[in-house]
VEXDREN-2710 file (C-alpha; in Angstrom, 1 decimal):
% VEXDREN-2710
k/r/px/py/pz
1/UNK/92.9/76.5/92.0
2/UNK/93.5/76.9/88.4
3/UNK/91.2/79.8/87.6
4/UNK/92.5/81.9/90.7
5/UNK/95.5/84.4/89.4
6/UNK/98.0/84.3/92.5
7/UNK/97.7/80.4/92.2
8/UNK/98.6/81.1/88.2
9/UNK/101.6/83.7/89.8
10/UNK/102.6/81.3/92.5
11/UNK/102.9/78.3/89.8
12/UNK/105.0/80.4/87.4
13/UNK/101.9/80.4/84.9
14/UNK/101.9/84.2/85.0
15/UNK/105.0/86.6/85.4
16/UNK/105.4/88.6/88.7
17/UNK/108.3/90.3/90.0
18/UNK/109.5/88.6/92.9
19/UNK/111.1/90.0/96.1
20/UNK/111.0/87.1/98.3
21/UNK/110.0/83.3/97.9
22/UNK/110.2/80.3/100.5
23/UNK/108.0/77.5/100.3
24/UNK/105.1/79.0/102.6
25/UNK/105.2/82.7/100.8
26/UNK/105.3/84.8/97.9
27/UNK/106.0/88.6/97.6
28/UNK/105.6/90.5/94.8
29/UNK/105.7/93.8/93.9
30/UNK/101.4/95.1/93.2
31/UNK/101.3/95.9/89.2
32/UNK/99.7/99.1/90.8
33/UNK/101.4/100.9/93.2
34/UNK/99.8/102.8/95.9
35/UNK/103.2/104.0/97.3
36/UNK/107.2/104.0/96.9
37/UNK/107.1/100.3/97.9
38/UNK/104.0/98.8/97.4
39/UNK/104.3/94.6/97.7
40/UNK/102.1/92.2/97.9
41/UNK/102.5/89.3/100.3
42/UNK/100.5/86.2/100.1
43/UNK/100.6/82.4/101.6
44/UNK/101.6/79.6/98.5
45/UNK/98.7/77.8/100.0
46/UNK/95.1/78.8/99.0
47/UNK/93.1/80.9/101.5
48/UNK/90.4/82.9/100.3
49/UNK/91.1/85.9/103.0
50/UNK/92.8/86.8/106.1
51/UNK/89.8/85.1/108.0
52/UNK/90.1/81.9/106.5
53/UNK/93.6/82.1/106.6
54/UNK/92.7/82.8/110.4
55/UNK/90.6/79.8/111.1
56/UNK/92.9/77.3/109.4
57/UNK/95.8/77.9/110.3
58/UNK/97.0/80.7/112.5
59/UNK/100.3/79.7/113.2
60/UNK/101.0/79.5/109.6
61/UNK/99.6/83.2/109.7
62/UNK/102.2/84.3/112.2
63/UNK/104.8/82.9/110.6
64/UNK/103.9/85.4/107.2
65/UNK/104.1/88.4/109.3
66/UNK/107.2/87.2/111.3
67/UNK/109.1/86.8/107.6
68/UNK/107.8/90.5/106.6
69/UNK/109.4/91.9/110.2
70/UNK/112.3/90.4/109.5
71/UNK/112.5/91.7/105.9
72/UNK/111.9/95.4/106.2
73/UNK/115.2/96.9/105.5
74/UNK/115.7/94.6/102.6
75/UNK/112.2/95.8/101.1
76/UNK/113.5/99.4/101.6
77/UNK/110.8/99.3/104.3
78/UNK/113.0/100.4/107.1
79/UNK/111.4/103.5/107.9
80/UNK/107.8/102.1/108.6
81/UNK/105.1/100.6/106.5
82/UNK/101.1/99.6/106.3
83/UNK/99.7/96.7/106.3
84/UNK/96.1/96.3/104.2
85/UNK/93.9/93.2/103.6
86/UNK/90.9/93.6/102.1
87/UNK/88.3/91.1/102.9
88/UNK/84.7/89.9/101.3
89/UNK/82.6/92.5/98.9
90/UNK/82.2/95.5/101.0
91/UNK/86.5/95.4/101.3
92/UNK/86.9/95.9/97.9
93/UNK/88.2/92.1/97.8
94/UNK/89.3/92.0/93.6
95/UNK/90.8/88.6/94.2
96/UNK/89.5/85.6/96.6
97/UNK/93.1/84.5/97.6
98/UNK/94.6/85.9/100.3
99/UNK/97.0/88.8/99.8
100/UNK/98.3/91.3/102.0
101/UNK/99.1/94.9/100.9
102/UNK/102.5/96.5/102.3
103/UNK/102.9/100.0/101.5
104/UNK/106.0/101.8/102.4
105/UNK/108.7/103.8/101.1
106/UNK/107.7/107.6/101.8
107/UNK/105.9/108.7/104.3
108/UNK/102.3/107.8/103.8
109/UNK/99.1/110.3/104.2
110/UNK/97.1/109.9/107.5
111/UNK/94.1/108.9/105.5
112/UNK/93.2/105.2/104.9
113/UNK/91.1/105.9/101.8
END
């Protein structure tokens, strides 16, 4: 989709810094960081949220997760981390491709918001 910005950063059009790349993912660190480590991890393939993601293709789905398990001590993520996806209008969605939040680092406060 050529007007949504992680299909712009997964085609190279715009600059990210990268921490992994295959040909299913992306992960990048988030330009505004919540935390020590603060990535974001998103499918190369254009899904509007987690539930679409969901819906069409759940194995695909797994297979993100199973790559962030077995990347947490090369993150620096070793210690434990949270996983956030906003979803749709009343999530605080700012951009309709999926993307997953992973916060480590530190130890992070008890409260979600």
């Amino acid at each position: 989709m050529s007007d949504c910005l992680f299909c712009r950063i997964i085609a190279g059009e715009i600059p990210s810094t990268k921490f992994y790349e295959d040909d299913d993912i992306l992960i990048i660190a988030d330009i505004n960081p919540q935390a020590a480590k603060h990535y974001l991890m998103m499918p190369k393939k254009h899904y509007s949220d987690i539930a679409d993601m969901a819906e069409k293709d759940p194995e695909a789905l797994g297979r993100m997760f199973q790559k962030l398990a077995s990347l947490t001590d090369t993150l620096g993520l070793g210690g434990g981390f949270r996983i956030v996806s906003n979803k749709g209008e009343n999530g605080c969605q700012s951009v309709m491709h999926l993307h997953v939040h992973v916060l480590g680092g530190e130890k992070l406060s008890e409260k979600m918001g």
